[in-house]
Structures are given as structure tokens and as C-alpha cells.
LUMKOLMAR-683671 format. One line per field, with one value per residue (C-alpha): residue number from 1; residue in one letter; x, y, z. Coordinates in pm, 1 decimal. Layout:
<sites>
num = c(NUM|...) .
residu = c(A|...) .
east = c(X|...) .
north = c(Y|...) .
up = c(Z|...) .
</sites>
This chain:
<sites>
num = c(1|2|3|4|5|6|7|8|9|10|11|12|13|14|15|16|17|18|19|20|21|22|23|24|25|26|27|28|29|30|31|32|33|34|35|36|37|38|39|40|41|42|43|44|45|46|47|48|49|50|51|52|53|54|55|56|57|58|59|60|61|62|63|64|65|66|67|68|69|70|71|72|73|74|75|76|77|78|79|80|81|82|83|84|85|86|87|88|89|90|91|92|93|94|95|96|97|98|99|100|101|102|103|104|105|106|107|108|109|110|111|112|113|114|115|116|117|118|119|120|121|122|123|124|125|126|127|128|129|130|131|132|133|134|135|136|137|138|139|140|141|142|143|144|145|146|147|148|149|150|151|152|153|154|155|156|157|158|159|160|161|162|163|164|165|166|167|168|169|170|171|172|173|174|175|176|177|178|179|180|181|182|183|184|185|186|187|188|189|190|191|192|193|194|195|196|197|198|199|200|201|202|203|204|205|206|207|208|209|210|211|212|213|214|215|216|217|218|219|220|221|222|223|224|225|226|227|228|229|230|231|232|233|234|235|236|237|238|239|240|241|242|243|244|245|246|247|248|249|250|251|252|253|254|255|256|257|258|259|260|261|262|263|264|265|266|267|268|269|270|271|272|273|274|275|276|277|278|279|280|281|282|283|284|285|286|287|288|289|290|291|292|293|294|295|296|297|298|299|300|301|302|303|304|305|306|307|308|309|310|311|312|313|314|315|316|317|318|319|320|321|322|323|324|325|326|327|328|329|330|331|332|333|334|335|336|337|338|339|340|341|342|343|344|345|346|347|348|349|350|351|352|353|354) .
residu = c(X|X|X|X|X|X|X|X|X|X|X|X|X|X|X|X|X|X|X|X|X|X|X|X|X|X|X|X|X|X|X|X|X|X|X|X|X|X|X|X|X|X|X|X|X|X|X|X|X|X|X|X|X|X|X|X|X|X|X|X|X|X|X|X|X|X|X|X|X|X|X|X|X|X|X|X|X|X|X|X|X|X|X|X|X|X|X|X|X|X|X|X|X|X|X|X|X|X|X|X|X|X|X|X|X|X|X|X|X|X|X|X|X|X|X|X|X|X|X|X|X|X|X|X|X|X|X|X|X|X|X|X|X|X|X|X|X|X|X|X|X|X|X|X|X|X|X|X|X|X|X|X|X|X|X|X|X|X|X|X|X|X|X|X|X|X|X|X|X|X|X|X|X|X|X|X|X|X|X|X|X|X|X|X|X|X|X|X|X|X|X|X|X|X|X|X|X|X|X|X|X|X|X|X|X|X|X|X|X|X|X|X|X|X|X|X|X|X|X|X|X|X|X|X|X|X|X|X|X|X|X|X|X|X|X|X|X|X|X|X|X|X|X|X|X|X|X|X|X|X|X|X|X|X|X|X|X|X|X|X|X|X|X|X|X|X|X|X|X|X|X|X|X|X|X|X|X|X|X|X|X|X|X|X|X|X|X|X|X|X|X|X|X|X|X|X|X|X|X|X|X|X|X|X|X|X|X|X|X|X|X|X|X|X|X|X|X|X|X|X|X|X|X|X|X|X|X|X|X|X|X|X|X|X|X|X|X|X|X|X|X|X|X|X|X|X|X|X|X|X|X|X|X|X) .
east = c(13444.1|13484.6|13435.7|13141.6|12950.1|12605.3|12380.0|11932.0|11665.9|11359.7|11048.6|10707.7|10717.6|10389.0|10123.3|10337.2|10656.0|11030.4|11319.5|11665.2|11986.0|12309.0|12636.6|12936.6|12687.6|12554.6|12178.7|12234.3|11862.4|11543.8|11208.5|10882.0|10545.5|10174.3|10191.8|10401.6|10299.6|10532.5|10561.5|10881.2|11015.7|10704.6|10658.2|10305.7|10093.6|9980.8|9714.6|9793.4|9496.8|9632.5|9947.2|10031.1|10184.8|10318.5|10503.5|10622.0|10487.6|10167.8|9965.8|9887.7|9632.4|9794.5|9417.7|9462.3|9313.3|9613.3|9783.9|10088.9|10381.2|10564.7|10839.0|10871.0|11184.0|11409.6|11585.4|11438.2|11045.4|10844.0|10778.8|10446.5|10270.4|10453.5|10817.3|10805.0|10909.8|10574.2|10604.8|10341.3|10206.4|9853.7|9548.7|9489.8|9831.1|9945.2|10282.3|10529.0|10649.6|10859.6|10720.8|11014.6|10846.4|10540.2|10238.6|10308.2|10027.9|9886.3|10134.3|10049.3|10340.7|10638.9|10729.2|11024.5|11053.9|11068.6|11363.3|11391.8|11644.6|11578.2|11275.3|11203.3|10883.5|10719.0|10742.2|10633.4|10295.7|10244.6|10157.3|9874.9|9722.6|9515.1|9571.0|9576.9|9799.1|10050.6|10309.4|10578.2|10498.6|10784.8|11050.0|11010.2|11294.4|11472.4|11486.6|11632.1|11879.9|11959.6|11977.3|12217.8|12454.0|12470.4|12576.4|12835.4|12981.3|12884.2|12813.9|12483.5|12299.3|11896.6|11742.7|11314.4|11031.9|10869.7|10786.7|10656.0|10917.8|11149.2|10947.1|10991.5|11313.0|11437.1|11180.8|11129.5|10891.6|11032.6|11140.8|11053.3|11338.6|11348.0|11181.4|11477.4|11666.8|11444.3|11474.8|11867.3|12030.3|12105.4|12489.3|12429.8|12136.8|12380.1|12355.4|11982.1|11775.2|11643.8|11936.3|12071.2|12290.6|12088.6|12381.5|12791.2|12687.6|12378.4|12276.3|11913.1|11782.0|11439.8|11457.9|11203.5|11210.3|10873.6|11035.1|11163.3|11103.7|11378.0|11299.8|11399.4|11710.6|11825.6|11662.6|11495.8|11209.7|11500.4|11652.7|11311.1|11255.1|11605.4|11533.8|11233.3|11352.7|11425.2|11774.9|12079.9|12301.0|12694.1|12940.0|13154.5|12815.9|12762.8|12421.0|12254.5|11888.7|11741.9|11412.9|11197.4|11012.1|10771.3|11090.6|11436.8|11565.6|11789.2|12025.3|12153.4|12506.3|12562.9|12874.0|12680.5|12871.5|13163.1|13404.4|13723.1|14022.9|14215.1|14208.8|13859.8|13921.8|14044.5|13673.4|13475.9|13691.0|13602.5|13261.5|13194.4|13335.2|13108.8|12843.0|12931.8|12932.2|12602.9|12467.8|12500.9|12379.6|12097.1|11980.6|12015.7|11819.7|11588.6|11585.9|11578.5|11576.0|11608.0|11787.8|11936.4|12147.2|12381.0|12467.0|12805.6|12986.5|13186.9|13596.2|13820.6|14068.0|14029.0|14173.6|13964.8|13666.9|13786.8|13887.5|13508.5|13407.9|13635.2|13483.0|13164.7|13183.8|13408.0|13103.1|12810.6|12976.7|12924.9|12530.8|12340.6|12199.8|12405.0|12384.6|12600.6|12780.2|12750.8|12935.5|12944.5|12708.8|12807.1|12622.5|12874.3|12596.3|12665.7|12466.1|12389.6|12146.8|11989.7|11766.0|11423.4|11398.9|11044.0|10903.0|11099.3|11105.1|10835.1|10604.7|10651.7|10499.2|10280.8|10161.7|10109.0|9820.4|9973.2) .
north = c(-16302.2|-15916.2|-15917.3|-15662.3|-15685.4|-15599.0|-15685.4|-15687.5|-15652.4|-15734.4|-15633.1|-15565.2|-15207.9|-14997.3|-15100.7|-15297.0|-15413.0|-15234.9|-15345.8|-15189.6|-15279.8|-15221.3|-15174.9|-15170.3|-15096.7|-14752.1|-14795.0|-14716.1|-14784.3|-14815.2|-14934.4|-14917.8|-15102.0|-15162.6|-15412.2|-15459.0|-15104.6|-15086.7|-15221.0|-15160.6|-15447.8|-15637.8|-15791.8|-15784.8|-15910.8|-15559.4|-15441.8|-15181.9|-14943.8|-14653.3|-14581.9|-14177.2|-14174.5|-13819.6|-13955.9|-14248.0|-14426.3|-14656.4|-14649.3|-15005.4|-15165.0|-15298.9|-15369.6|-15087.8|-14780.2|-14550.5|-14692.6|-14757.5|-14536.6|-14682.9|-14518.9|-14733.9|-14495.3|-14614.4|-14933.1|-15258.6|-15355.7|-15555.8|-15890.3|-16072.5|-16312.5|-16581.4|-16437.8|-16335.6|-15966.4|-15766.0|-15636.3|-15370.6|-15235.4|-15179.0|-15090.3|-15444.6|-15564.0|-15777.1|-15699.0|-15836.6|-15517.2|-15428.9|-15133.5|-14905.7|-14649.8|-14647.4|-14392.7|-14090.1|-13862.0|-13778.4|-13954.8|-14332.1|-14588.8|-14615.2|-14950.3|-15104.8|-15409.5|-15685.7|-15907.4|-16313.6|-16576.2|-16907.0|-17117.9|-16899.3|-17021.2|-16679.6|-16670.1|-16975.3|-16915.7|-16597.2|-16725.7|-16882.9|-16631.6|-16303.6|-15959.6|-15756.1|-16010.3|-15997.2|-16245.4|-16154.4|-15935.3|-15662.2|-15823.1|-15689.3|-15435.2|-15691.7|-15906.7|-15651.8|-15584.0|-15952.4|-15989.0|-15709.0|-15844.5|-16210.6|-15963.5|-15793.3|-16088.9|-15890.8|-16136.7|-16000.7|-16206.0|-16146.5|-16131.1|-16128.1|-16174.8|-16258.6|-16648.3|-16604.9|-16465.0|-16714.9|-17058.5|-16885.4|-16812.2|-17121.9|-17405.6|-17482.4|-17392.8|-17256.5|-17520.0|-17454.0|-17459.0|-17725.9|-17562.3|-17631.3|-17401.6|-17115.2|-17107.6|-17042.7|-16732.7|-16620.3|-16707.6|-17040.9|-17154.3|-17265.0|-17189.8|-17025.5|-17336.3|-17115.5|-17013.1|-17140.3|-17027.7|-17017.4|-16977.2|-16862.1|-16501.0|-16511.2|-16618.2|-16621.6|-16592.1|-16642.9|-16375.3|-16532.0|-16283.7|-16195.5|-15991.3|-15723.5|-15649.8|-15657.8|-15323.6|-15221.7|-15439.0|-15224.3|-14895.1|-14847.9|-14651.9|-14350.3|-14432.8|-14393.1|-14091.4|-13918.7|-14035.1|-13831.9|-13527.4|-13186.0|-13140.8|-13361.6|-13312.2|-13365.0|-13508.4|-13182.1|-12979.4|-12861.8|-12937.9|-13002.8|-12872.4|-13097.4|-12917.9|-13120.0|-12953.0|-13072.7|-12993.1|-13052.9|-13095.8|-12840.2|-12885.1|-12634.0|-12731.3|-12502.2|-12504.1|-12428.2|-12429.2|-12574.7|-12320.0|-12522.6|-12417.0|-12040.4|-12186.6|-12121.0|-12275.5|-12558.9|-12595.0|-12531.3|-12802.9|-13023.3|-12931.9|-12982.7|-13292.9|-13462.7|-13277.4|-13465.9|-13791.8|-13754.4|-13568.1|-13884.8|-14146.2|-13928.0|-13908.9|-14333.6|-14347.5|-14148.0|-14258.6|-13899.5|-13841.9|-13604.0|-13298.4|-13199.0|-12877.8|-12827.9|-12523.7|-12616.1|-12322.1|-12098.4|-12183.5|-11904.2|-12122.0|-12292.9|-12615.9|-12672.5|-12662.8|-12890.4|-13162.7|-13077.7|-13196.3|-13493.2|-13658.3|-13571.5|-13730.9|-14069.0|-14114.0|-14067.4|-14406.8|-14589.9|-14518.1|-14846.7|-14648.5|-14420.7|-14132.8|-13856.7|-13556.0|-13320.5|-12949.9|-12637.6|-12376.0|-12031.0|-11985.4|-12179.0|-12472.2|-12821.2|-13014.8|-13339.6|-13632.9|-13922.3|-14174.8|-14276.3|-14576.1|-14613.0|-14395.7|-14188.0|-14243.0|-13939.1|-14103.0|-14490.9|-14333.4|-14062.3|-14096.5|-14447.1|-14383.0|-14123.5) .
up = c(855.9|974.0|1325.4|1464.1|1771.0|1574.6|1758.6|1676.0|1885.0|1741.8|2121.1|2126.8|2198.1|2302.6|2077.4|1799.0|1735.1|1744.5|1572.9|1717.6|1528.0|1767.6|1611.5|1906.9|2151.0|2001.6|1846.9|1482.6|1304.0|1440.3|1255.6|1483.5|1284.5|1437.0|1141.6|803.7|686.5|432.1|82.0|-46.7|-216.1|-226.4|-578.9|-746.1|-1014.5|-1144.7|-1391.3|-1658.2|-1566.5|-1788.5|-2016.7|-1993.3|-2343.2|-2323.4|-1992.3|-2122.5|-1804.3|-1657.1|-1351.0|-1232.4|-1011.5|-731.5|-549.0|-329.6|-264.5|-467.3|-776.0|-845.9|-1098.6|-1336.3|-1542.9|-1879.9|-1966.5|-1710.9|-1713.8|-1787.1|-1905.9|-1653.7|-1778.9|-1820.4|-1593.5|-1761.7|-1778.2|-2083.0|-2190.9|-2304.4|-2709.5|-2630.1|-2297.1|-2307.6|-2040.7|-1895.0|-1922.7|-1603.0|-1515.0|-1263.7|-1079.1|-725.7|-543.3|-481.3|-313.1|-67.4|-131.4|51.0|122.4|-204.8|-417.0|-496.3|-481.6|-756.2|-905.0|-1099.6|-1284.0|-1081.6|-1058.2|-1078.4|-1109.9|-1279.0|-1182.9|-906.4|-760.2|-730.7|-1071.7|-1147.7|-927.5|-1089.8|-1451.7|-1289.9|-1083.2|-1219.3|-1122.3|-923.6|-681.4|-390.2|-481.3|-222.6|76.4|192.2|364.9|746.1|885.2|1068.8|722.2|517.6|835.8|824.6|489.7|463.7|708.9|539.3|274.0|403.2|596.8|949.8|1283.0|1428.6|1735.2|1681.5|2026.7|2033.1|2299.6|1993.5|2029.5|1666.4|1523.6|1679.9|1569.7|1184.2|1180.9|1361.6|1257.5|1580.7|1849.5|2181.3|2429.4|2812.1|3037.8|3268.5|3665.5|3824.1|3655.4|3634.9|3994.0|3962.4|3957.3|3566.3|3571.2|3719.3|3387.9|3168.8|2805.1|2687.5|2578.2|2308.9|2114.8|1800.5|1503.3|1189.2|998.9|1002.5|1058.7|1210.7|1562.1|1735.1|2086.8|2257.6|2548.3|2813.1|3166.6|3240.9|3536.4|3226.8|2955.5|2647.7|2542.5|2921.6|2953.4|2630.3|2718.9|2407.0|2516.0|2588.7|2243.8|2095.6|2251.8|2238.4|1847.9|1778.8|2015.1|1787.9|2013.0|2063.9|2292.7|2210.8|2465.8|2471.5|2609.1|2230.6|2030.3|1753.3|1657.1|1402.2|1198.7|921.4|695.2|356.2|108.8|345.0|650.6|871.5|1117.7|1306.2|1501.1|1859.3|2062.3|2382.8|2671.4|2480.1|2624.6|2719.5|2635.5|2560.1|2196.4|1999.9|1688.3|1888.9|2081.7|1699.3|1513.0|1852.4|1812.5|1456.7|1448.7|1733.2|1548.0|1187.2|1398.8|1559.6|1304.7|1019.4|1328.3|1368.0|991.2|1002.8|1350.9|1213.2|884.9|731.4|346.1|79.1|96.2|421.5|531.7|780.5|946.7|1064.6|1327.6|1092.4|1054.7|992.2|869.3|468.8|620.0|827.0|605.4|383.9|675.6|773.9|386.4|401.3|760.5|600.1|299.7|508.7|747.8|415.0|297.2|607.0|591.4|497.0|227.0|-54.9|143.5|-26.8|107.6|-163.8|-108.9|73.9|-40.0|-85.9|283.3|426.3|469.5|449.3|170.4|196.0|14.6|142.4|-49.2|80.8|206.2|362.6|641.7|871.0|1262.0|1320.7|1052.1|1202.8|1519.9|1454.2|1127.2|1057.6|773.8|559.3) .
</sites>
């Protein structure tokens, strides 16, 4: 088992519920929901409301308020309500589909063909349901975090206020501790009564202090905020400006009052480096997409560049998703991709209806 020190914090926070995933002590992703808002990976019993032949595609009924794409080019056909592959799709088919993508703004949701193993019993339920259906909600932020470290054989202790969340994961509801020990100081109580391994990577915790809150004990409301603040500040007194717009997102990288030293190129390779760093925890925190530019300070030296390119494109492959450094532009600007994956930070927050 790779050894980490992940650690998830799963609080109610402000008017809903923040999940905070730690890796060696530095806040890495952060998911914020007044409920399950999104949908990705939920698996529906869809409707075939139209087939756009010229597109090769279907919109689908999902029993919401804005349909659902799906792109009958790309891999694999949905199957039918009772497994079996469709020979013809036709308005009123019912089709077992994943949404990939939630609706955003104007656009309605994507969907792909969903995926089953043998006897699964969602499967099994569907052939006897009628569309349009929910089969399987979206796994919850701290599932897919979970599910991701079972995957890649990471340790991570889950720690909620959450008595809910606790009882499901564990089985069991919460046990009181017994009165004489809540009248101890911490380090004499022993072991947590509410903790328990729920399996060889995965450990869970019942945080009970009424006296503070988790979310204080792990200062999240300054993570949140430093999160969804347009300027970061680097350790070496350096910064980075971080601008969204509708089509990309710009980040501008300043040396400040970075002015150690007799040698400059020293301070800008110091600089630009602590920018790559924070720049590629930022996107994650944030959970920033689509095409994203950096305006790196200038080198005068080729080498330097290039060792700029090759930390770039090292920390893109430690992002949970297949974030990709791509090249330098003629401008000397840093081009980068990231995939969607849900709403960003800004959105969770502020724009919980789009």
C-alpha cells in the first residue's frame, strides 16, 4: 500500500455541506453542495424524444426541465431497458444512459452509454421500470474521492460532523461516549468511540466537539476563501492573478517584490517555478476547465523554457483528472487543458442554478 497522509473532511459548511480532501497537509480539492446538484455519473432510464439524423445523435427525456445529448457516433450504443443492444433507435426508445456532463446554462446535459457488469441489480430493476427513471443517483464528491483512492491503493482517514453520513458509511449509528470521559481532557479519552476502518485503505471518524466546529479545527473557511480570491500569493513574495472568462481562463504570474539576490534569472526561474506549483493546485482547488493560459515571466535563456515545459507537463499528470500541458505559443504563453468535471468552485457557491 503507498503510504500518503490523505486525509477528507467531509463539514457542514454555511448553508450546505463541504467536502475538503487533504493530501500531506496542503488542501488539494474542494466540492461545496446545498444538495447533490450534480449529475454526472448518474445512470438513467431515458426516452428517445428526438433523433437529429443529420447529427447522428438523440435528445432524451431525462424528466427534467432540459434534455439530455447523445452522440450515437462515438463509442458504444446504449442498450435497452432489458440489456439488450437496440437494432434501431427511434423517438420513444428507452435507453440506459450515464450523464457525462451537467446542463450548463443554455446547454442541456450530455450522456454516454451506460456501463454494467453481469447481473448488476440496477440493471436488472431497470427492465421493469418505464421512462423517464433515475436508476442510480451521482455518486457525491467525497464518493468519487473515495472511490478513487481504493483505486489507487492511497490511505485516506474520512473525518464528518455528519452523523448521517457516518451511520451510511459505517452501518452503524453513532455511539455516545460514556460522561465520564467527556469530562477528560482530549489526550486522556482514549481511542474515538466513533471510529472504524471500513476497509485496508479507508478509515472513518465521527468528529463530536460542539465547542468547534471541524471546518474551524481545519480552517476551511480561509481555504474557501483564499480558493475563490482572483490573487495568490507565492511564498517568495511573487503572485499569481487568476482571470475566468466565458471561453478560457488567464493567469497572469508576477514576481512582485521577489527581488533577492544580484542574480535575476536566478529570482524568475525561482518564481516561475512556485508559480507552476501553485498554479496546477489552484486549477484542482478550483476545479477549473477548458483552455487555460499562462503568462509565465519571460526567460532569456532557451533552457530554461524548456525545464519550465517539463515541470509543467510532470505536475499535469499528478491532477486527478487528464489535465494536459500542451505548448508554448508563439506569445511566449503557456497552454494548458483541463477536462470538465462538474462545476467549478465560483459556480458551487455563487451560482448554484445555472
Amino acid at each position: 500500500m503507498e503510504q500518503s497522509s490523505d486525509k477528507l473532511i467531509v463539514c457542514g459548511f454555511r448553508d450546505g455541506i463541504l467536502t475538503a480532501w487533504f493530501q500531506d497537509v496542503k488542501p488539494v480539492e474542494l466540492a461545496f453542495s446545498r444538495e447533490n446538484e450534480s449529475e454526472v455519473g448518474a445512470i438513467y432510464l431515458a426516452r428517445v424524444s428526438h433523433v437529429q439524423k443529420n447529427l447522428n445523435a438523440a435528445f432524451l427525456d431525462l424528466g427534467k426541465e432540459q434534455p439530455a445529448y447523445l452522440n450515437l457516433e462515438k463509442g458504444r450504443l446504449p442498450r435497452l431497458a432489458t440489456g439488450a443492444l437496440p437494432s434501431k433507435i427511434t423517438e420513444g426508445t428507452e435507453l440506459l444512459v450515464e450523464i457525462r456532463k451537467d446542463a450548463h446554462a443554455k446547454k442541456g446535459y450530455s450522456a454516454r452509454a451506460a456501463t454494467f457488469r453481469k447481473n448488476d441489480p440496477v440493471l436488472a430493476r431497470a427492465a421493469f421500470l418505464q421512462a423517464p427513471r433515475c436508476l442510480k443517483p451521482a455518486p457525491r464528491q467525497w464518493e468519487q474521492i473515495l472511490a478513487q483512492c481504493r483505486r489507487e491503493k492511497r490511505s485516506v482517514e474520512l473525518v464528518t460532523d455528519l452523523p448521517d453520513i457516518y451511520e451510511e458509511l459505517s452501518g452503524n449509528p453513532p455511539t455516545e461516549m460514556p460522561a465520564y470521559q467527556t469530562n477528560l481532557p482530549e489526550r486522556f479519552r482514549g481511542e474515538p468511540v466513533n471510529a472504524v476502518a471500513l476497509d485496508a485503505y479507508c478509515s472513518l471518524r465521527l468528529y463530536t466537539d460542539e465547542k468547534l466546529k471541524l471546518a474551524s479545527v481545519y480552517s476551511l473557511e480561509t481555504t474557501v476563501q483564499s480558493a475563490l480570491a482572483r490573487r495568490v500569493w507565492l511564498p517568495s513574495g511573487g503572485n499569481i492573478v487568476i482571470e475566468r472568462t466565458e471561453a478560457l481562463t488567464v493567469i497572469d504570474v508576477n514576481s512582485g517584490k521577489d527581488v533577492r539576490g544580484k542574480d535575476k534569472e536566478a529570482t524568475l526561474r525561482r518564481t516561475n517555478r512556485e508559480a507552476a506549483e501553485e498554479l496546477m493546485r489552484q486549477l484542482r482547488l478550483r476545479n477549473l476547465s477548458g483552455i487555460i493560459l499562462v503568462d509565465f515571466i519571460d526567460f532569456a535563456d532557451e533552457a530554461d523554457v524548456t525545464a519550465l515545459t517539463e515541470t509543467l507537463t510532470a505536475l499535469a499528470e499528478r491532477d486527478s483528472v487528464a489535465t494536459r500541458f500542451v505548448d508554448m505559443t508563439q506569445l511566449n504563453l503557456a497552454e494548458l487543458i483541463r477536462p470538465r468535471r462538474g462545476k467549478s468552485l465560483q459556480e458551487q457557491f455563487f451560482l448554484p442554478n445555472s
